[in-house]
C-alpha positions as CSV (number, residue, x, y, z in Angstrom):
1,X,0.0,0.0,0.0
2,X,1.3,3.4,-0.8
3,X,1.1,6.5,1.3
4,X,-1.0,9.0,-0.6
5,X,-1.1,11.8,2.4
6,X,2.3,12.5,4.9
7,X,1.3,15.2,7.8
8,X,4.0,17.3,9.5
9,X,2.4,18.3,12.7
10,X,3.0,21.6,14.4
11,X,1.7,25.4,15.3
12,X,1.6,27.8,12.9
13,X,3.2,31.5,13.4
14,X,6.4,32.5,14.3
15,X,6.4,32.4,17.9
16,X,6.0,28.2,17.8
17,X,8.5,27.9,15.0
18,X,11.4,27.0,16.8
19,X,9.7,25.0,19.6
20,X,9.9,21.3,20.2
21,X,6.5,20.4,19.6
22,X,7.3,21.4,15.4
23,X,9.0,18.5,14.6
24,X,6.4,17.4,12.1
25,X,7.1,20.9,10.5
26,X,10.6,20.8,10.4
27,X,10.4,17.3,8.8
28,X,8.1,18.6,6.5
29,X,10.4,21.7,5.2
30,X,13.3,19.4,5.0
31,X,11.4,16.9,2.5
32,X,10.4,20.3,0.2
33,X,13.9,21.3,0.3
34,X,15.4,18.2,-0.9
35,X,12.5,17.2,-3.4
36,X,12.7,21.1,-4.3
37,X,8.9,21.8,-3.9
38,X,7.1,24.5,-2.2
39,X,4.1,24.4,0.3
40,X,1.7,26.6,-0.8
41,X,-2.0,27.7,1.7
42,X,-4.6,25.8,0.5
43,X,-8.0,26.9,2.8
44,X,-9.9,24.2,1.6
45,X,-7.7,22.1,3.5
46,X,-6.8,24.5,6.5
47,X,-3.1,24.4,6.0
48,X,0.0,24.4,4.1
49,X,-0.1,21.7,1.1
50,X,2.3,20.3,-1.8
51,X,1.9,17.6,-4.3
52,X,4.7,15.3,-5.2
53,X,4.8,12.5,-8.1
54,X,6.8,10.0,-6.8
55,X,7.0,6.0,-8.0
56,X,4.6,6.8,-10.4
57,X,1.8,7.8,-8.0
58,X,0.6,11.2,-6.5
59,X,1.4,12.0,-2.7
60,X,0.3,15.0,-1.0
61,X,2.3,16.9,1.8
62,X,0.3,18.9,4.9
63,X,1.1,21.1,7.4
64,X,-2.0,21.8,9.3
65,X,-2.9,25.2,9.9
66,X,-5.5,25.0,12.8
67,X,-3.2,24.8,15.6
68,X,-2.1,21.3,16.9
69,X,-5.2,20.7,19.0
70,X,-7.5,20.7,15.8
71,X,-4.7,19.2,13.9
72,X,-7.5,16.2,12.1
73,X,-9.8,19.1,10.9
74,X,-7.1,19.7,8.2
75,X,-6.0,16.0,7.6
76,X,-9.6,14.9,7.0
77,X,-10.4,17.5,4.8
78,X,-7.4,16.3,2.5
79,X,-8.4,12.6,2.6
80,X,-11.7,13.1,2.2
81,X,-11.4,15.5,-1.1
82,X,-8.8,13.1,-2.4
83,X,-10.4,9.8,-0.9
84,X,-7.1,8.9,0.8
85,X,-7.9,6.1,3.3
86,X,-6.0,5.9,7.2
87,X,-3.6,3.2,6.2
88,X,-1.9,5.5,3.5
89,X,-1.6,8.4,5.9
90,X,1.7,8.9,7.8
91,X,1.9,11.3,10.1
92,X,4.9,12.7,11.3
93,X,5.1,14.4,15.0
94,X,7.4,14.9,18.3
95,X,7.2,12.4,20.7
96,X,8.4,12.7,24.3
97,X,8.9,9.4,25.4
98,X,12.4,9.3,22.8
99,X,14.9,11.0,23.2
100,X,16.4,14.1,21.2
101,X,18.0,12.2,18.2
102,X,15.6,8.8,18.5
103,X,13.2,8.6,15.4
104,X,10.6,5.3,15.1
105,X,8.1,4.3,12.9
106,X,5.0,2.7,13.6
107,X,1.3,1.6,12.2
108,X,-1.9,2.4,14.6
109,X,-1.4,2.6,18.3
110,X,-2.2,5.1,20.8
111,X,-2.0,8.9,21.1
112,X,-0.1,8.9,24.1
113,X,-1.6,12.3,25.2
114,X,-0.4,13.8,22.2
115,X,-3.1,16.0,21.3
116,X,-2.6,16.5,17.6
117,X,-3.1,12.8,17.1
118,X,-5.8,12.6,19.4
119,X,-8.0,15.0,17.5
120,X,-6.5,13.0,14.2
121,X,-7.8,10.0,15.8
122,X,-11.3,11.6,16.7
123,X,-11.5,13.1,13.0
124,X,-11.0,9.7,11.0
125,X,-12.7,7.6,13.9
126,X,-9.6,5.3,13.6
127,X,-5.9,5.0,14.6
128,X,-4.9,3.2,11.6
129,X,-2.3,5.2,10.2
130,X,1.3,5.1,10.2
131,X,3.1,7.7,12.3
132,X,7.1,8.8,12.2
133,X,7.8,9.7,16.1
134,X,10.7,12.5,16.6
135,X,12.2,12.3,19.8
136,X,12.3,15.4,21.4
137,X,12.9,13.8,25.3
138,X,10.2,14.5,28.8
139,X,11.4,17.0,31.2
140,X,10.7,14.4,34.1
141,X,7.1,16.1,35.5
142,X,3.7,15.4,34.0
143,X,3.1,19.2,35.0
144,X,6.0,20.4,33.3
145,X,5.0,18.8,29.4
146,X,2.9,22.1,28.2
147,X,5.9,24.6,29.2
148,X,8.8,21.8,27.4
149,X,7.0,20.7,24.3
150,X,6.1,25.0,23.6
151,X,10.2,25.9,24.7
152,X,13.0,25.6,22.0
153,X,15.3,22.4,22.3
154,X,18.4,23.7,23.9
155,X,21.4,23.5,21.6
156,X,22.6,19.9,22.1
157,X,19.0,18.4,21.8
158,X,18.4,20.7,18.9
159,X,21.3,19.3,16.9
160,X,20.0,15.5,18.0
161,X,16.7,16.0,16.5
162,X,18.3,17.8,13.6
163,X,20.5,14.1,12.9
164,X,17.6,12.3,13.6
165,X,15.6,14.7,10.7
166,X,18.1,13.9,8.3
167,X,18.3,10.3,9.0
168,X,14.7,9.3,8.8
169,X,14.7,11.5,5.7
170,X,17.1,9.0,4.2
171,X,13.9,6.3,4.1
172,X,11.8,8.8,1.8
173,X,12.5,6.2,-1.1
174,X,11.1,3.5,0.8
175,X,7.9,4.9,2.1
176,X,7.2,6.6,-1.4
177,X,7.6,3.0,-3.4
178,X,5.1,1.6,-0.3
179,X,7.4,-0.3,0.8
180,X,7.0,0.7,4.5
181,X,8.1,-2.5,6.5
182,X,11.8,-1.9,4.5
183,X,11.7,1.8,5.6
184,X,10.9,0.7,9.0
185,X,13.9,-1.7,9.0
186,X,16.1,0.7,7.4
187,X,15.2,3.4,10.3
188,X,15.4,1.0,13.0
189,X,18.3,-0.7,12.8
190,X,20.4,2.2,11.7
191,X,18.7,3.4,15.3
192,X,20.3,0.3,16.7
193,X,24.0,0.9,15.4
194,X,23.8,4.9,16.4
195,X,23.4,3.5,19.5
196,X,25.9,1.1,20.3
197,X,28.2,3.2,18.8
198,X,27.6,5.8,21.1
199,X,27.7,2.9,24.1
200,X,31.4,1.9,22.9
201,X,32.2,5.3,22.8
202,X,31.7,6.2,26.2
């Protein structure tokens, strides 16, 4: 099955640019810098939208405009106007419980109290879709998530998550032929070697 629909999730406007929870986005503008396309608004679909032709097969590109909380109002509007079904949506979004410089892919699962997939999840009645998870680390206290995920990574973690950007960038081939369990191989065990490289380097 191909993916017809990826979502970079985020806030729009310049104050939220820089902050942790914009992952999504920053994946996003990476992917249009190196495929050298342009998002363009698009109010029909509440956000930010490009088309690419890859493997012989149309894919669309969305940065939702509502603000993260109402993140599904955009993504539905897409996949309904272009009949694009759950299981060929991938949506791409920080995730606390990795690290700065983790990235994982999965299919379906929770929302983990992320509340752009949450209102995804409510929009399409179904968490069938694949998501690309961008570490961004927890700053230890429940309380403390709001305040951390609207802050700017400091330096260190921003560079991590830039790495991680560029690596899961790397399995755009893959996930544009469909071939997501290769992508997700690809990304993972490269994950795995980062890793014990960094433990025999201590």
């Amino acid at each position: 099955m191909f993916i017809k629909l990826i979502v970079g999730l985020g806030n729009p406007g310049s104050d939220y640019a820089k902050t942790r929870h914009n992952a999504g986005f920053w994946w996003i503008n990476e992917l249009c810098a190196n495929e050298r396309v342009s998002l363009k608004p698009d109010k029909k679909f509440h956000g930010n939208t490009a088309r690419l032709s890859v493997s012989g097969h149309e894919l669309w590109l969305l940065q939702p405009m509502t603000y993260m909380n109402v993140s599904g109002r955009a993504v539905l509007a897409l996949a309904t106007f272009y009949k694009i079904v759950p299981q060929e949506i991938l949506v791409v979004h920080d995730e606390l419980d990795l690290p700065p410089g983790t990235v994982k892919m999965k299919h379906g699962g929770g929302h983990g109290g992320h509340n752009g997939l949450k209102d995804i999840v409510a929009h399409l009645s179904t968490p069938d879709f694949w998501r690309l998870r961008i570490g961004i680390g927890h700053p230890g206290d429940r309380d403390a998530v709001l305040h951390f995920v609207l802050q700017p990574p400091r330096v260190e973690e921003r560079v991590a998550i830039e790495e991680s950007l560029t690596r899961s960038l790397q399995i755009f081939p893959q996930i544009a032929r469909g071939d997501l369990q290769a992508a997700m191989l690809k990304l993972h065990t490269r994950l795995k070697v980062d890793v014990n490289l960094k433990e025999e380097n201590k």
